[in-house]
Rosetta silent file (secondary structure, phi, psi, omega in degrees, C-alpha in Angstrom):
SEQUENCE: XXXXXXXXXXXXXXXXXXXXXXXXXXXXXXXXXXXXXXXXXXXXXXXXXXXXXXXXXXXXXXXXXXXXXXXXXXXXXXXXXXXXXXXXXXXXXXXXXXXXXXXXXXXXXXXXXXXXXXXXXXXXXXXXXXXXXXXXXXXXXXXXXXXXXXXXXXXXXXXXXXXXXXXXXXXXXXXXXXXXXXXXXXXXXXXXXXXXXXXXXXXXXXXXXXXXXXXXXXXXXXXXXXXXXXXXXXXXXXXXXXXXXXXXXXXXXXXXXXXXXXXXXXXXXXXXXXXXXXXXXXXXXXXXXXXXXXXXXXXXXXXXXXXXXXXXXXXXX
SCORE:     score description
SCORE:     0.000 S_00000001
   1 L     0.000  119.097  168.323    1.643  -22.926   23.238 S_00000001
   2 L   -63.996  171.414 -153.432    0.456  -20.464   20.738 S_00000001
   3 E  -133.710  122.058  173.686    3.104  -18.719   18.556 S_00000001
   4 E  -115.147  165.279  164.012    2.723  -15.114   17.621 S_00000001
   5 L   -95.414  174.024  179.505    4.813  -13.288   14.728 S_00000001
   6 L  -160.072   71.315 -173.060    6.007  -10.096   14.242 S_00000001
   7 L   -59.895  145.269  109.924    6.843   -8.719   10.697 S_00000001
   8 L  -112.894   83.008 -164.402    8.788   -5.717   10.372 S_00000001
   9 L   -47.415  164.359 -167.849    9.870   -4.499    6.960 S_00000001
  10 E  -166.006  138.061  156.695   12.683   -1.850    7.137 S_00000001
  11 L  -137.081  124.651  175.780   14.443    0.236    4.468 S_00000001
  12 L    36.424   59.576  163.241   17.661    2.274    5.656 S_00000001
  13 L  -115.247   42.547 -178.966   16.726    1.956    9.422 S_00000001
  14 L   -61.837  -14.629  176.697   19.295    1.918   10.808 S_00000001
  15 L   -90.564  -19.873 -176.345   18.626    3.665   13.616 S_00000001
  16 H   -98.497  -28.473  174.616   15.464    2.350   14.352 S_00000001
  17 H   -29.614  -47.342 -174.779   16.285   -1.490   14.447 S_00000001
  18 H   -89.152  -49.671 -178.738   17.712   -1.829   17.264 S_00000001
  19 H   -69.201  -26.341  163.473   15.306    0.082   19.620 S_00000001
  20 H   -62.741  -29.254 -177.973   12.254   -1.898   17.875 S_00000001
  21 H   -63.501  -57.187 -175.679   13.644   -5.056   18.229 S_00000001
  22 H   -42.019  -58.023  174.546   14.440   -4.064   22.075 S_00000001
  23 H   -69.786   14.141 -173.694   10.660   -2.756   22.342 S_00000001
  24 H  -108.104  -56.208  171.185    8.791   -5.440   20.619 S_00000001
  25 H   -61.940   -5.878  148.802   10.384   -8.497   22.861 S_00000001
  26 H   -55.791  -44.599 -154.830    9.540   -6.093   25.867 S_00000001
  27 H   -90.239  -33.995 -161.284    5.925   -5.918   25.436 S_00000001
  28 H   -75.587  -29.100  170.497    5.961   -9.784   24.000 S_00000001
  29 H   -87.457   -4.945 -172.367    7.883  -11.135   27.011 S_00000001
  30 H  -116.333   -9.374  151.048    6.424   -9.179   29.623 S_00000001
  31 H   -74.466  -30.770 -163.916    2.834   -9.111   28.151 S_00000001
  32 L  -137.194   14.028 -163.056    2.352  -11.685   26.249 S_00000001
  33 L   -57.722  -17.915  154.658    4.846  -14.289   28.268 S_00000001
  34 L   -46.959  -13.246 -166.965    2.314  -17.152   27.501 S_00000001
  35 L  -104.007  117.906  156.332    3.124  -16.998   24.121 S_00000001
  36 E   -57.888  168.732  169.724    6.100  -18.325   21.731 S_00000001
  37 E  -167.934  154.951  161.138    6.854  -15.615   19.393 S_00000001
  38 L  -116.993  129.498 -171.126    9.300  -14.854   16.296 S_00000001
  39 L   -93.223  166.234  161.614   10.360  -11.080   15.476 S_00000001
  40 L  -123.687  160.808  161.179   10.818  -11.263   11.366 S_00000001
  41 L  -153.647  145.562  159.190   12.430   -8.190    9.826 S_00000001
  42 E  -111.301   97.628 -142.929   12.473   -7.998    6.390 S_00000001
  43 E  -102.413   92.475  171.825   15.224   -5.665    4.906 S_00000001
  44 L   -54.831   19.848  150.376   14.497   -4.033    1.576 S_00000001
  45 L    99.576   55.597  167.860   17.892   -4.176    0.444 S_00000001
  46 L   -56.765  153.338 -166.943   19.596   -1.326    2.548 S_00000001
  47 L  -153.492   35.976 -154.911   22.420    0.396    2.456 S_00000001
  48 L  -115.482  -34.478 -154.837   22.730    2.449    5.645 S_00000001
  49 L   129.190  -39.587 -169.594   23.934   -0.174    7.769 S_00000001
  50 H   -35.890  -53.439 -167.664   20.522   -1.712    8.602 S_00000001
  51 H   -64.164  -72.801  169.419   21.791   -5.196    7.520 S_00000001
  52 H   -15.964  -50.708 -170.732   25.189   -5.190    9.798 S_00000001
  53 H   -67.224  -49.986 -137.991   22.640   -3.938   12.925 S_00000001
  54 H   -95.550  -29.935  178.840   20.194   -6.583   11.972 S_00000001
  55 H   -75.073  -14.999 -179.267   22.785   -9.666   11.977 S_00000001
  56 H   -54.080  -72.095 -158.874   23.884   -8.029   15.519 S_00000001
  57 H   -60.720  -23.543 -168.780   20.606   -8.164   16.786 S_00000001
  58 H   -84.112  -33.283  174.317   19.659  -11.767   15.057 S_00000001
  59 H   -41.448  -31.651 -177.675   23.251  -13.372   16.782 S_00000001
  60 H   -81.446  -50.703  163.048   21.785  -12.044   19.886 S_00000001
  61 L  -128.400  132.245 -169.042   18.554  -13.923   19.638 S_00000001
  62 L   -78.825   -2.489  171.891   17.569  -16.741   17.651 S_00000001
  63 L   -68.955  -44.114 -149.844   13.724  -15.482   17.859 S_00000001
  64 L   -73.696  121.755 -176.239   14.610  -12.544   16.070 S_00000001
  65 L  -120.068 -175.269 -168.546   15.147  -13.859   12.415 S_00000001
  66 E  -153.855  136.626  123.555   15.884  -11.417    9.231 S_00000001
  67 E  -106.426  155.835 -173.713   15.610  -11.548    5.880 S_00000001
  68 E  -142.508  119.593 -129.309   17.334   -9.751    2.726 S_00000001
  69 E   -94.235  100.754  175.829   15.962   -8.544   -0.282 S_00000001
  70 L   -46.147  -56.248  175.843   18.528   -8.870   -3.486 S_00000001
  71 L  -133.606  135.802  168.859   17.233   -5.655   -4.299 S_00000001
  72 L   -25.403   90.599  179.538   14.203   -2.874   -3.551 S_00000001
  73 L  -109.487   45.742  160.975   10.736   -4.491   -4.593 S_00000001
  74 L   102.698  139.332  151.891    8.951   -1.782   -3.340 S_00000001
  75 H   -26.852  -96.327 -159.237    6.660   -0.588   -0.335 S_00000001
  76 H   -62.621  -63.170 -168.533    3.716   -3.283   -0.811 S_00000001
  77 H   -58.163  -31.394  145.097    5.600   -6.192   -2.245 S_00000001
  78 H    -1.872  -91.988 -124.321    8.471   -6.285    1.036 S_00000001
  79 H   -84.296  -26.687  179.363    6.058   -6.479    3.409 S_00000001
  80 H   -74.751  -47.738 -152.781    3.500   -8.974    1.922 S_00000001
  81 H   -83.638  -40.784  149.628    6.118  -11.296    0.617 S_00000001
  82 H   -41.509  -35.926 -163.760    7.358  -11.003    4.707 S_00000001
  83 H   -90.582  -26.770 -161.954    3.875  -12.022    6.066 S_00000001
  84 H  -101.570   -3.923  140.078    3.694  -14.938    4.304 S_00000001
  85 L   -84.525    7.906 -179.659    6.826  -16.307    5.727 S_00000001
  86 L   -71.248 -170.730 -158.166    5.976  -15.939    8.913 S_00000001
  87 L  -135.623  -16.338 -168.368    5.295  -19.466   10.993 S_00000001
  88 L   -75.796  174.336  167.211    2.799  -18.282   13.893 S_00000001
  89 L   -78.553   -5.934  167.913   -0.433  -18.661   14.745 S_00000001
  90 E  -162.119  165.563  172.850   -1.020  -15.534   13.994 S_00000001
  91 L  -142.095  159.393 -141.895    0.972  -12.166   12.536 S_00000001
  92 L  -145.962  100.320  169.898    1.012   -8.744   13.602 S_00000001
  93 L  -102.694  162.199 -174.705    2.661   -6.620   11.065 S_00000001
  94 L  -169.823  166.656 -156.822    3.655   -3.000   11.901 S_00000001
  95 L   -92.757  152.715  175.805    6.467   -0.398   10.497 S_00000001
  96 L   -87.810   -7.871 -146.101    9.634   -0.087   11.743 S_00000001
  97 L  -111.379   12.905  174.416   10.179    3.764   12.408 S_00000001
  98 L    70.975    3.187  166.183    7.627    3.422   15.502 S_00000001
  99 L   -61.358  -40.445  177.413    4.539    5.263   13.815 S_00000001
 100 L   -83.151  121.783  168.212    2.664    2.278   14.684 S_00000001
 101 L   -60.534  115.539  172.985    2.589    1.769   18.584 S_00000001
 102 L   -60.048  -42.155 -162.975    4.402   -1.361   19.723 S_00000001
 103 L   -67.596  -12.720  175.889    1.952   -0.785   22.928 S_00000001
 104 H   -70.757  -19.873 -167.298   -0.913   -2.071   20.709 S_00000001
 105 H   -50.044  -60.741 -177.782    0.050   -5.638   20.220 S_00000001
 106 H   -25.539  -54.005  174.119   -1.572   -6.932   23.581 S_00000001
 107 H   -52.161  -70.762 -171.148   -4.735   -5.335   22.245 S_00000001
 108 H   -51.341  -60.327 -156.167   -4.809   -6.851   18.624 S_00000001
 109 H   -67.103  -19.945  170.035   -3.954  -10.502   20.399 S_00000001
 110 H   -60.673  -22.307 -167.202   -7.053   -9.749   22.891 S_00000001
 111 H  -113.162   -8.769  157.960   -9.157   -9.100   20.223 S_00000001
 112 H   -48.865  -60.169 -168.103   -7.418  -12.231   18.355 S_00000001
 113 L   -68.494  -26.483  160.311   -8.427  -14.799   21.625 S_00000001
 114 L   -57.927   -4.267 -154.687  -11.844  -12.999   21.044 S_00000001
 115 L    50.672   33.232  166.487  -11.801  -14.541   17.637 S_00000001
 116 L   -81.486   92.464 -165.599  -11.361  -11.742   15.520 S_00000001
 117 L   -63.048    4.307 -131.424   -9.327  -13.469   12.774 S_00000001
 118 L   176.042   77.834 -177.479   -8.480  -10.118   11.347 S_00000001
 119 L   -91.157   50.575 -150.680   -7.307   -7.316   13.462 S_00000001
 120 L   -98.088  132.916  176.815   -6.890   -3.459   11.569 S_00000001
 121 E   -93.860  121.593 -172.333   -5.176   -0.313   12.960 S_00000001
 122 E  -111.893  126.011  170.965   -6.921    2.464   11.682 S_00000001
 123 E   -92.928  114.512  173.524   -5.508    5.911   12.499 S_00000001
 124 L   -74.966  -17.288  151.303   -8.191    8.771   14.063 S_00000001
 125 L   173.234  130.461  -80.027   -5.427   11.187   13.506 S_00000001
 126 L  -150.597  143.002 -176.264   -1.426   11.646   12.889 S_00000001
 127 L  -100.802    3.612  173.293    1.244   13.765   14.697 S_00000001
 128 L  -103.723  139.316 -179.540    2.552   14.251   10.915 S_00000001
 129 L    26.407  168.117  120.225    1.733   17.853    8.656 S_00000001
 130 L   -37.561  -73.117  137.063   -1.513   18.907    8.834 S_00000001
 131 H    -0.962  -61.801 -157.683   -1.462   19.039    5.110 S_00000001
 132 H   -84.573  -49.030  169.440   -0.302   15.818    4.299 S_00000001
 133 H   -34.525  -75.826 -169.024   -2.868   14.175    6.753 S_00000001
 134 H   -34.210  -62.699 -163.968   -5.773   16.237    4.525 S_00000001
 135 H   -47.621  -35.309 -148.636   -4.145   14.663    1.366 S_00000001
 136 H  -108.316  -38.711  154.550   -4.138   11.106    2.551 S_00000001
 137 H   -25.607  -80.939 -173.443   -8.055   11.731    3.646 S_00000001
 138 H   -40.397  -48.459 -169.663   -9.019   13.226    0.335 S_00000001
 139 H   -65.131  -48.520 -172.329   -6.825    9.946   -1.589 S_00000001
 140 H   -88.152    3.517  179.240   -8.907    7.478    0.593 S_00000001
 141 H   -77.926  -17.785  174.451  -12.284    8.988    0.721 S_00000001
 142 H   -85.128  -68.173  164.592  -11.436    9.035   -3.608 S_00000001
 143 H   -23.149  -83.521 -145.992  -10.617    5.107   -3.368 S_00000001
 144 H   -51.783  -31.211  175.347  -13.115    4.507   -1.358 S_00000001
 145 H   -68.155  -36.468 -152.631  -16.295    6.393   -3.448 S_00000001
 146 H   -79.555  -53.416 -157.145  -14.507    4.854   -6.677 S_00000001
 147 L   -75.161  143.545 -178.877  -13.835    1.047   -5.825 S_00000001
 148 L   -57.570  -19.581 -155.694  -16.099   -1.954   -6.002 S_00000001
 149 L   -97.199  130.015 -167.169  -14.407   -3.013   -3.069 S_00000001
 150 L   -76.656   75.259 -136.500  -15.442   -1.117    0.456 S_00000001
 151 L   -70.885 -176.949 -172.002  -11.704    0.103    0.632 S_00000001
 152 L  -124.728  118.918 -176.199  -11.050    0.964    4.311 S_00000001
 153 L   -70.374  162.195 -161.627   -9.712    4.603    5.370 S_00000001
 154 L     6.535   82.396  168.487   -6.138    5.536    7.133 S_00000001
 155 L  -103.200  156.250  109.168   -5.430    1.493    6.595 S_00000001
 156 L  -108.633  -25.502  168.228   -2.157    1.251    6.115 S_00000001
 157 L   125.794    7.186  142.872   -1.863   -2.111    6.604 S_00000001
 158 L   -45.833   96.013 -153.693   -1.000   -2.045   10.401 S_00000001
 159 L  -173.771 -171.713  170.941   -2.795   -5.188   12.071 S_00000001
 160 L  -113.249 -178.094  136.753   -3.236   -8.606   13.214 S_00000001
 161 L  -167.709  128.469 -175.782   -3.894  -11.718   10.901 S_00000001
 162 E   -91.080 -174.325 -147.119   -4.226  -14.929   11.643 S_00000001
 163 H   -58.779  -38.457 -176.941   -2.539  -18.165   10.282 S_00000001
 164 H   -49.090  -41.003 -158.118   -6.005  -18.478    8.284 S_00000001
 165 H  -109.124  -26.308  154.405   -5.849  -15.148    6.456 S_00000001
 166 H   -60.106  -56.201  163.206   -1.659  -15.569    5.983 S_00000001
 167 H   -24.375  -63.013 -154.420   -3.207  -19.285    3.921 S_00000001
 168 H   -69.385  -36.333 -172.953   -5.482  -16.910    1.920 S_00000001
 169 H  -100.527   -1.995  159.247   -2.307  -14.528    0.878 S_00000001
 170 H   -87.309  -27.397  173.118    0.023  -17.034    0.361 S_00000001
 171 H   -89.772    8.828 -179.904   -2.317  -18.678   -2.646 S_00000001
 172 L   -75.718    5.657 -178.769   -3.522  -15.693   -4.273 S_00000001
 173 L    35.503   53.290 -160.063   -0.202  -15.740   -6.174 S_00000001
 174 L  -111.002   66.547  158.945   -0.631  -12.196   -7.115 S_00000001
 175 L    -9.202  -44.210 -169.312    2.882  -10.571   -8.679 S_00000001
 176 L  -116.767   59.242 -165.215    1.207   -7.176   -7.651 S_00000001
 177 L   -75.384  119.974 -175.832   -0.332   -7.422   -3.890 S_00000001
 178 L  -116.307  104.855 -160.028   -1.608   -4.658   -2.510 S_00000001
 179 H   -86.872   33.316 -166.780   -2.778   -5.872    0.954 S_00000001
 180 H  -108.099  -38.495  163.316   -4.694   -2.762    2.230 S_00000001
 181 H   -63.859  -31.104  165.117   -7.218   -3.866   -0.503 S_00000001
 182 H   -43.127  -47.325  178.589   -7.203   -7.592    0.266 S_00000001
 183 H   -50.640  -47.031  171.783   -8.048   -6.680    3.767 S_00000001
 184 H   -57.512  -27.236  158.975  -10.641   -4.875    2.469 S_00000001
 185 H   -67.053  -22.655 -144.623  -12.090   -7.476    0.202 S_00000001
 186 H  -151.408  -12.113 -169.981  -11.849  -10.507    2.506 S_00000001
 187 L   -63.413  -49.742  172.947  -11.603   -8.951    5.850 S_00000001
 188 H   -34.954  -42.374  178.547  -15.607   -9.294    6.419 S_00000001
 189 H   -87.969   18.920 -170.595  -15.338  -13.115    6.231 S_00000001
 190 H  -142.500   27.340 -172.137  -12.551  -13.343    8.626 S_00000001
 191 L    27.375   36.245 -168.202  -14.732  -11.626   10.980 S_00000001
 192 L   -44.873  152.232  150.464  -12.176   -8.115   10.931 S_00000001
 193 L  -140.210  113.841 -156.197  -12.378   -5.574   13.566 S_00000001
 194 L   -87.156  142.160 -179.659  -10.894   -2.248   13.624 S_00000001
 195 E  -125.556  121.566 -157.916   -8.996   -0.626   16.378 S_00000001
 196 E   -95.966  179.022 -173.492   -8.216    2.793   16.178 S_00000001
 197 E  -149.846  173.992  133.713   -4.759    4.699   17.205 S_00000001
 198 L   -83.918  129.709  174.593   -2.819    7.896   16.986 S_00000001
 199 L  -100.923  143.968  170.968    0.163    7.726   14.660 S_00000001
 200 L   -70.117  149.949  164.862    3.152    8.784   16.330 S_00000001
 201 L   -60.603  122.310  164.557    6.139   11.028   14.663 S_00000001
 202 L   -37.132  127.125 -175.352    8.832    8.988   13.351 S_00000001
 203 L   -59.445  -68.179 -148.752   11.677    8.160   16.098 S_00000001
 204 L  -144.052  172.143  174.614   14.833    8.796   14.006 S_00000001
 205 L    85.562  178.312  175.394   15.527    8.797   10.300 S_00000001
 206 L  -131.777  117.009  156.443   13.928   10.201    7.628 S_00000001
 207 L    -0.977  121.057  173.751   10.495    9.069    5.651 S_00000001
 208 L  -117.383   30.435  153.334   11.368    7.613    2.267 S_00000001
 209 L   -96.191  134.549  152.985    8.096    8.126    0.959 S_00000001
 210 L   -78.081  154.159  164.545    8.216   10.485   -2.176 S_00000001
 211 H   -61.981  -34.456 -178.535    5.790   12.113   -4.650 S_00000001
 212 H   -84.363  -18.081  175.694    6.771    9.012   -6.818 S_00000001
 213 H   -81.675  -21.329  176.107    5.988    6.269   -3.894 S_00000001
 214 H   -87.914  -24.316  174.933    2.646    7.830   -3.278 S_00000001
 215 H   -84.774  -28.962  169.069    1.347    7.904   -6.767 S_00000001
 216 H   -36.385  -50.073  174.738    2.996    4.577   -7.118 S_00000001
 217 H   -61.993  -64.068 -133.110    0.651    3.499   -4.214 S_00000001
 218 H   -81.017  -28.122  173.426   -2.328    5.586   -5.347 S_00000001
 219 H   -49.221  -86.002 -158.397   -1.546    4.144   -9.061 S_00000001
 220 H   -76.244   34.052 -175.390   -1.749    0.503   -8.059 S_00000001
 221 H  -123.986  -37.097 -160.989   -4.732    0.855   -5.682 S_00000001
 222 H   -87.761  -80.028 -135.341   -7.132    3.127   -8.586 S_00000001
 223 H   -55.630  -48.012 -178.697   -5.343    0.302  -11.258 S_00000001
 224 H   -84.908  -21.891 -179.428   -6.585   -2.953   -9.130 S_00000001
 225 H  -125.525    8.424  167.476   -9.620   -1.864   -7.579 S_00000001
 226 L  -125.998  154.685  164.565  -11.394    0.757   -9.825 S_00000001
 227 L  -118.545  -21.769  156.207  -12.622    0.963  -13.122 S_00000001
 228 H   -19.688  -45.029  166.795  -13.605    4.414  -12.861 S_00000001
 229 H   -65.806  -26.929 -170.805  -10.671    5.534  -14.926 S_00000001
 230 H   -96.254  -39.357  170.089  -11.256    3.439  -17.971 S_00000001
 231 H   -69.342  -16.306  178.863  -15.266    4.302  -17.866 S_00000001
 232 H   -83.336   -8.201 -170.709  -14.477    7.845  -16.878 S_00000001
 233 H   -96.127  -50.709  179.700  -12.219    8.041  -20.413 S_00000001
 234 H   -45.229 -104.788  164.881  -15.120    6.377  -22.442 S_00000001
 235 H    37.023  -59.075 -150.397  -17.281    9.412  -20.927 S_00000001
 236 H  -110.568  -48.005  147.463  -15.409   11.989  -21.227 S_00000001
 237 H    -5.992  -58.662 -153.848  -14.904   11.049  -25.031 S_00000001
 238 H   -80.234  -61.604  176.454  -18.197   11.181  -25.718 S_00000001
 239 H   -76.202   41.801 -145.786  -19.013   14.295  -23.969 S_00000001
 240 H  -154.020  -56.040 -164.835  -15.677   16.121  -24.965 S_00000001
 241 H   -86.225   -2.272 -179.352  -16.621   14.979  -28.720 S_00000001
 242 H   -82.338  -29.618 -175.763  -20.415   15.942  -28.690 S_00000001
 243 H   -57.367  -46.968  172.481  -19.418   19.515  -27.182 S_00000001
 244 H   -45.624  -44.881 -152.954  -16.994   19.407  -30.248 S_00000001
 245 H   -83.781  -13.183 -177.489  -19.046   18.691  -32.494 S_00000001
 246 H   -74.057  -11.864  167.568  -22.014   21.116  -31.451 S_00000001
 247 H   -54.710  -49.364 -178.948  -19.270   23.957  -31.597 S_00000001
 248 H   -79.457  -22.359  176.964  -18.508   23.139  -35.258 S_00000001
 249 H   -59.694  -29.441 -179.230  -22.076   23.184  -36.212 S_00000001
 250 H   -48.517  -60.846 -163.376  -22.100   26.505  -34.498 S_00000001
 251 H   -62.922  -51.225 -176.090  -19.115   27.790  -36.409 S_00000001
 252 H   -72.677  -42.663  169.580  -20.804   26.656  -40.065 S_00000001
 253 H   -54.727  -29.861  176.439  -23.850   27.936  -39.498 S_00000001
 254 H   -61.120  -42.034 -157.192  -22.400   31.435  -38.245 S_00000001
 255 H   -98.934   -4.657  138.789  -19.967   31.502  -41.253 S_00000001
 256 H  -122.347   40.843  165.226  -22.625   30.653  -43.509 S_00000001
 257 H   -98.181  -54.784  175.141  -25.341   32.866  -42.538 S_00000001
 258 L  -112.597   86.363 -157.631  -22.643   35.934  -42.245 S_00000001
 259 L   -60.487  -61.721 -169.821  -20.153   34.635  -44.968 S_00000001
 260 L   -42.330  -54.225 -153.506  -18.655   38.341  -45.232 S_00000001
 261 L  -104.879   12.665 -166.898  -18.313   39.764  -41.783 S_00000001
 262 L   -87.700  105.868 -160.709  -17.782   36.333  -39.501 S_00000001
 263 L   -97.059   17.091  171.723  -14.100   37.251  -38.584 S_00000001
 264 L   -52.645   -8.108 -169.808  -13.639   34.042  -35.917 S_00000001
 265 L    49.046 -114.575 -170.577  -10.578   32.905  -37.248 S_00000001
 266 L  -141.231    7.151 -177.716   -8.682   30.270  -36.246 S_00000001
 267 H   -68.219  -58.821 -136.323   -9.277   30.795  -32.125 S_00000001
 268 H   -72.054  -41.353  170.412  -11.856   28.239  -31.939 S_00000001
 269 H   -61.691  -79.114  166.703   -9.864   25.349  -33.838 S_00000001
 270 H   -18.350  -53.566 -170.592   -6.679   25.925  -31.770 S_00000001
 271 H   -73.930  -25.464  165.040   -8.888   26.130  -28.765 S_00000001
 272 H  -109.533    9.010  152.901  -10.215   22.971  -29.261 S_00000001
 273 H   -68.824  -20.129 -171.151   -6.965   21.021  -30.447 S_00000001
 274 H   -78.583  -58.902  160.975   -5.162   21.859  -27.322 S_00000001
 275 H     2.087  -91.373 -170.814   -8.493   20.421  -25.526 S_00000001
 276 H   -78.441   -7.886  143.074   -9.256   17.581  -27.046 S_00000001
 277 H   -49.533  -93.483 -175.976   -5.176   17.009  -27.174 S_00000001
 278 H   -29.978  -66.071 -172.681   -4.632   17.347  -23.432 S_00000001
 279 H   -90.996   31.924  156.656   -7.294   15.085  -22.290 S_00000001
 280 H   -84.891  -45.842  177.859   -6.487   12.492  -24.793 S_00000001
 281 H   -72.299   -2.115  146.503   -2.782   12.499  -23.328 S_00000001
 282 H   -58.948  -71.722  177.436   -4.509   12.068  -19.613 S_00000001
 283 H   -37.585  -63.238  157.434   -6.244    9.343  -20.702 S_00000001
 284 H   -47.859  -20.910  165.072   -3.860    7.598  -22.527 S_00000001
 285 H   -86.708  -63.220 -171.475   -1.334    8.236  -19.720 S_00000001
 286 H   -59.750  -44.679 -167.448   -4.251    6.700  -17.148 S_00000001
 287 H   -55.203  -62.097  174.654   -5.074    3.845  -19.530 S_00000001
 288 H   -27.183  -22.608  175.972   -1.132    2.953  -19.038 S_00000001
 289 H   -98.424  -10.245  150.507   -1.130    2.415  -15.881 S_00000001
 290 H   -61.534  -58.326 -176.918   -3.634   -0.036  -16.539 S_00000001
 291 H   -65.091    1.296 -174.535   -1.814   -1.820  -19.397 S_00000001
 292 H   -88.375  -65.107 -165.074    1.496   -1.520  -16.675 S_00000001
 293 H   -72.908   -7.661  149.901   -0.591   -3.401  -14.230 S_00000001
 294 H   -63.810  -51.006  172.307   -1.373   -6.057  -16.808 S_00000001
 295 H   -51.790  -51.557 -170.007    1.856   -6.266  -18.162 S_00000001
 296 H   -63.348  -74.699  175.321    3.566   -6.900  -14.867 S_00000001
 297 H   -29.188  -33.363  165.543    0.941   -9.596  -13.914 S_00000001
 298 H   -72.521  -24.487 -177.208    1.339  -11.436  -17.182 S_00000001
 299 H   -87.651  -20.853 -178.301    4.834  -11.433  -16.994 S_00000001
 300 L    58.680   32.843  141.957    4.570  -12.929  -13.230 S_00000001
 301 L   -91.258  177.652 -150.627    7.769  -12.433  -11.673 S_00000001
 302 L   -72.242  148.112 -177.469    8.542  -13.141   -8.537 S_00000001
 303 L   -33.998  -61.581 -142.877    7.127  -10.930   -4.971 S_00000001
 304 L  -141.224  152.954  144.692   10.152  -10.648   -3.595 S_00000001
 305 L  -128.759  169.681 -174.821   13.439  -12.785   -4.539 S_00000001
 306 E   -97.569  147.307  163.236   16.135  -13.235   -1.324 S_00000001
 307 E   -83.605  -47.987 -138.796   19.638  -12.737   -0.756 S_00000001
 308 E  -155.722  140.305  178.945   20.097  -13.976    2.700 S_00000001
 309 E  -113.795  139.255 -178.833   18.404  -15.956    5.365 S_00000001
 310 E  -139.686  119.806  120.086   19.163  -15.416    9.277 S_00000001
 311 L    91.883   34.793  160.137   18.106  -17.725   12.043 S_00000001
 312 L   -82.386  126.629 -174.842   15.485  -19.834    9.387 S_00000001
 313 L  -108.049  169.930 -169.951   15.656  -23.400   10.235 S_00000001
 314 L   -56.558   -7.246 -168.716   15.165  -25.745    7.000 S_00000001
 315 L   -87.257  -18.153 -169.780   11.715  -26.500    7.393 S_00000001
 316 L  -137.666    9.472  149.033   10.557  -23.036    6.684 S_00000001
 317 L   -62.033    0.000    0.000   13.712  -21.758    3.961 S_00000001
């Protein structure tokens, strides 16, 4: 009997735990009843309650397993560090707060038995802001023009993958994974196929993304998969200092053909120190987030590390 998984990372969800757990072993036992299956939850070190709910729910069933996160490693690292402990023949990760439809699983494992090793839910369009939706176009249509890699649009990272493509993301040993690019790099050989959705409004709770978790995201995505920023600073150098310098030629030649009456002062110099300051301290702020995304990889420490184990049997702690 094949064995499906079911990650779901959670931060301060408490409210949402319990009715996902209830809906995911709906659709798996009454849909999918051919199938073993294991729920995972992965618990980004909460402090809501979420853990208390989650030992409820694992006491109740020994499918349902949990793990917990000494501390908050993030959006991307959670959920990756989650996939690759799963045990199935395949894994179906999806969000806890019910923007991803639980009614899709049947679908991704149909298009699984089809032999699509590599199953991604792409969202044609979101029951969240207007506004915000526009923004998150405009960031991946900017990825996507920038990066070597043929990034993939409203990804989130909402999907199947089978046991094959969980192998591939447990060795890349990567301190910084960001799997909406992997998919994108590797998906093609894993024969990927995209299935599209609406995302739904969050059931309960409140969104813990921030202005600092999305440039965090948008940060590591331009940092791992573009080089545009470090060739756009070379660039911008060059044309920033030839514009300078044809300005000062300007400037000698004015002041020494009309020594007497060329009254320019001191606007031009000012105007181009603030200049050529301010996009040296972009750059130099963009280069950092390179040398950040070095640093952390060189130092290599670990994805995720655990507090707690729930309903893990020794073979796979």
């Amino acid at each position: 009997m094949k064995k499906i998984s079911i990650l779901i990372p959670c931060y301060n969800e408490v409210e949402n735990v319990g009715p996902m757990s209830f809906a995911v072993v709906n659709v798996l036992e009454e849909a999918l009843s051919r199938y073993d299956y294991e729920i995972v939850f992965i618990d980004n070190c909460s402090t809501d309650g979420t853990r208390e709910k989650l030992e409820e729910i694992c006491a109740g069933n020994k499918k349902i397993k949990a793990i917990f996160n000494v501390t908050n490693f993030g959006q991307f690292n959670s959920p990756f560090y989650g996939m690759c402990q799963t045990t199935g023949d395949c894994t179906i990760s999806l969000s806890c707060d019910f923007q991803d439809p639980v009614e899709l699983i049947p679908r991704f494992v149909e298009e699984w038995e089809k032999g699509h090793k590599v199953v991604s839910g792409i969202k044609t369009s979101s029951k969240e802001p207007g506004l915000i939706y526009f923004l998150r176009t405009m960031y991946y249509k900017t990825i996507k023009n920038m990066s070597s890699v043929k990034m993939i649009e409203h990804f989130t990272g909402f999907g199947l993958y089978d046991k094959t493509f969980i192998a591939l993301l447990r060795g890349l040993n990567d301190p910084l994974p960001f799997l909406r690019g992997i998919v994108a790099e590797y998906g093609a050989g894993f024969n990927m196929i995209e299935v599209e959705y609406e995302q739904a409004k969050r059931k309960a709770g409140k969104t813990h993304n921030n202005f600092y978790s999305l440039y965090d995201a948008a940060m590591l995505s331009f940092t791992s998969y573009t080089k545009v920023g470090l060739r756009l600073a070379t660039l911008m150098g060059f044309i920033v200092g030839f514009i300078s310098f044809c300005v000062a030629l300007v400037y000698l030649v004015l002041k020494l053909l009309y020594w007497d009456n060329f009254q320019a002062g001191y606007a031009p110099m000012i105007i181009g120190i603030f200049l050529l300051g301010s996009i040296q301290l972009f750059f130099i702020g963009f280069l950092g987030e390179y040398v950040l995304n070095i640093n952390t990889r060189v130092i290599h420490r670990p994805i995720v590390v655990e507090e707690k184990r729930i309903n893990f049997d020794e073979t796979n702690s």
